[in-house]
N, C-alpha and C positions, 0 to 999 in steps of 0.2 A: 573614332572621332578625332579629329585633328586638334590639337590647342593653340589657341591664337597668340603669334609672337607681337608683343610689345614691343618697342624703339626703347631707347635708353636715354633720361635724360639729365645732361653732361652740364656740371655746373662749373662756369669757366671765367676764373680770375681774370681782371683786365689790369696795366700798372695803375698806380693810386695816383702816378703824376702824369696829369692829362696831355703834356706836353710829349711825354715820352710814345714815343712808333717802336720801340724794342719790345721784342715777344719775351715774356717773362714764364712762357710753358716751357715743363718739361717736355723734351723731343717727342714724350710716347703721349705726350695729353697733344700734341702740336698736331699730329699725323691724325687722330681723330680727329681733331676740328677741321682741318682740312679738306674733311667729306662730307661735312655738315650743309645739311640742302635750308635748315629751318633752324630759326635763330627767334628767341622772345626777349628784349631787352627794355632794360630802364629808359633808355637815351636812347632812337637809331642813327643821329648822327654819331656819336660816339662809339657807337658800336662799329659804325662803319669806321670808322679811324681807325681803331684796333685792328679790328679783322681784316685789315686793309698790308697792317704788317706783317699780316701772316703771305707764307704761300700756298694761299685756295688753288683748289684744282679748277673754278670757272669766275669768272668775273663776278664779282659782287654785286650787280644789279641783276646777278639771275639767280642772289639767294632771297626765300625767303623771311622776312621780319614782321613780331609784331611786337605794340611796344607795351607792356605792363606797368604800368604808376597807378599813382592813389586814386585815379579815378575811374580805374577795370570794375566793375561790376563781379560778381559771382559767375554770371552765366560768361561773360567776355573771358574769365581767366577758365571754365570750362571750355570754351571752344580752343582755346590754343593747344587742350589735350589731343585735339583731333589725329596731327600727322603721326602721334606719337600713338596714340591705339590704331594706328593702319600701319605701326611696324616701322615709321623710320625715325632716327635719330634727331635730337633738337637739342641745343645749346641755350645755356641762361646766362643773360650778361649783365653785370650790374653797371653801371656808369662807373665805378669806381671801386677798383680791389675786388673782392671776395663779395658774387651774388649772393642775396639772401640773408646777408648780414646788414642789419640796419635798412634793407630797404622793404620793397615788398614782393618781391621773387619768394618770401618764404611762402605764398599763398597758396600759388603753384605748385611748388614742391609739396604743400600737403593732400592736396589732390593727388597728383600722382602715386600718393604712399597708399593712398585710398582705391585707386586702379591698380594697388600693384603694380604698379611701372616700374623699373631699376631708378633710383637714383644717384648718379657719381661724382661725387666733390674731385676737381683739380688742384693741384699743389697752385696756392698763390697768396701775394699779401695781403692782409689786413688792418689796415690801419688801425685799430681799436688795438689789436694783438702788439702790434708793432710800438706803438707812445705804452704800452703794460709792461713790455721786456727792457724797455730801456730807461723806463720811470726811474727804476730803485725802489718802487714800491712793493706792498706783497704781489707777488705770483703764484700763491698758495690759495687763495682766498679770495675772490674778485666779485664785482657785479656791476652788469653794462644794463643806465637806466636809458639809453637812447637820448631824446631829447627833453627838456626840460620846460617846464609852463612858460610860455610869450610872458602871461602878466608878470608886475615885478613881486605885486606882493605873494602870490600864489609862490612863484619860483623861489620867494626870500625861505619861504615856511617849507619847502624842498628842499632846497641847501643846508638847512638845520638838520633837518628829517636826516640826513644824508652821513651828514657829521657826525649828528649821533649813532647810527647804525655803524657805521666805522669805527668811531671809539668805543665801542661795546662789544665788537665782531673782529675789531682788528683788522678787514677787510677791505681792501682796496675799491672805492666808488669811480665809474667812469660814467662819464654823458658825454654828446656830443651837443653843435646847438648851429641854427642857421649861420650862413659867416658874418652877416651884415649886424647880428645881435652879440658877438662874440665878446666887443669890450665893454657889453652891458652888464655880461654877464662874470667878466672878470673882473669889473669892478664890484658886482654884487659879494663875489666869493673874501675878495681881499676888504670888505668892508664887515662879513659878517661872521665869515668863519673867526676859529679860535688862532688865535700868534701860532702853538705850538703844532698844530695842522698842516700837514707838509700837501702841496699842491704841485703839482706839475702840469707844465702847458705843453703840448704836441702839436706844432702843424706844418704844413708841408712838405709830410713824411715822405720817402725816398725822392724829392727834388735835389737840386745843389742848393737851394735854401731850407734844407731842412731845422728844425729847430725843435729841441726837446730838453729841457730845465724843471729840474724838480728844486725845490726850496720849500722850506716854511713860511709860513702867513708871513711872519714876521719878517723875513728876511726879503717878502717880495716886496713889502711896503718899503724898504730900502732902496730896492734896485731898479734900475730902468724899465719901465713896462713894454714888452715886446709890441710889436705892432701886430694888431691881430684882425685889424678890416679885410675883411672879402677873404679871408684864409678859410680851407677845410682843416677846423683845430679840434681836440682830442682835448677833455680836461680830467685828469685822475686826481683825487684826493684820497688821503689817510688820514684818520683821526688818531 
């Protein structure tokens, strides 16, 4: 009896600065992609921009895409297993940095773990990882809550929630939050958190405007508030 080979599917960093056309794979993750027929991504124009700086072996309007967001169904994110149970290879692409983090390519992949299918993470950035290592805060001890409640009052009683689990754990808090809410929500922090609460803002991580400042409550209500409209920003706190 013969056993049926599975495809292998390849999860593959894009750079976090949309601007950027430089491939940030390693050589041996590059040469896989480059023979990849079928491709599932957050964004396909984005994806096409990426893959675009690569050197595929055929023009990119003879690769396959389908695109995964919040509004795939169960059976949609099952059929995208298809080319992968007939044996060929598929790539996952998040719109930004490291698929399956923060978005929802983890869906997929839990399928696949379910089919037994390989699944293979690529060397790439992460935005979340990257505003962690350069905070100064702990990197012993972390927790990523995603995004945080639209409401204000819900979000206020989050931010506490938060604080407190920090000064009790010691434990470095990150969220992320849409861009267009971002100085709602940094005014929310510098209004409710405690002075001695050290906060840090990340965003526009690997651009030439990158920006990444950790401070205390206190010492932000001093200082010049950064501009934080339409930016992909990173906020960690320590209580």
């Amino acid at each position: 009896m013969t056993t049926k080979t599975y495809g292998h599917l390849y999860l593959i960093p894009v750079p976090i600065d949309q601007n950027n056309r430089e491939s940030i794979l390693l050589e041996k993750h590059r040469k896989i992609v480059e023979h990849l027929d079928y491709f599932v991504v957050e964004n396909e124009k984005t994806a096409r921009f990426h893959l675009g700086a690569l050197n595929l072996q055929k023009p990119i309007n003879q690769l396959h895409f389908e695109v995964i967001d919040q509004t795939k169904t169960q059976e949609d994110i099952t059929h995208f297993l298809t080319p992968l149970l007939e044996g060929f290879d598929v790539g996952l692409l998040s719109e930004s940095g490291c698929p399956a983090v923060a978005d929802p390519g983890s869906k997929m992949i839990a399928l696949a773990h379910q089919k037994n299918i390989n699944v293979i993470p690529m060397t790439g950035p992460s935005s979340i990882i990257l505003a962690l290592m350069a905070s100064g805060l702990n990197g012993q001890q972390f927790k990523f809550h995603g995004y945080l409640p639209s409401e204000k009052e819900d979000r206020i009683k989050k931010i506490i929630s938060i604080e407190n689990e920090s000064s009790k754990y010691h434990g470095t808090q990150i969220f992320i939050e849409t861009p267009y809410r971002n100085q709602h929500i940094f005014n929310d922090l510098i209004d409710k958190l405690q002075d001695k609460t050290k906060l840090c803002i990340a965003f526009d991580i690997t651009s030439e405007n990158e920006f990444i400042l950790t401070k205390t409550i206190k010492d932000w209500k001093k200082a010049t508030t950064p501009d934080l409209k339409n930016k992909p920003c990173v906020f960690l706190l320590q209580g």
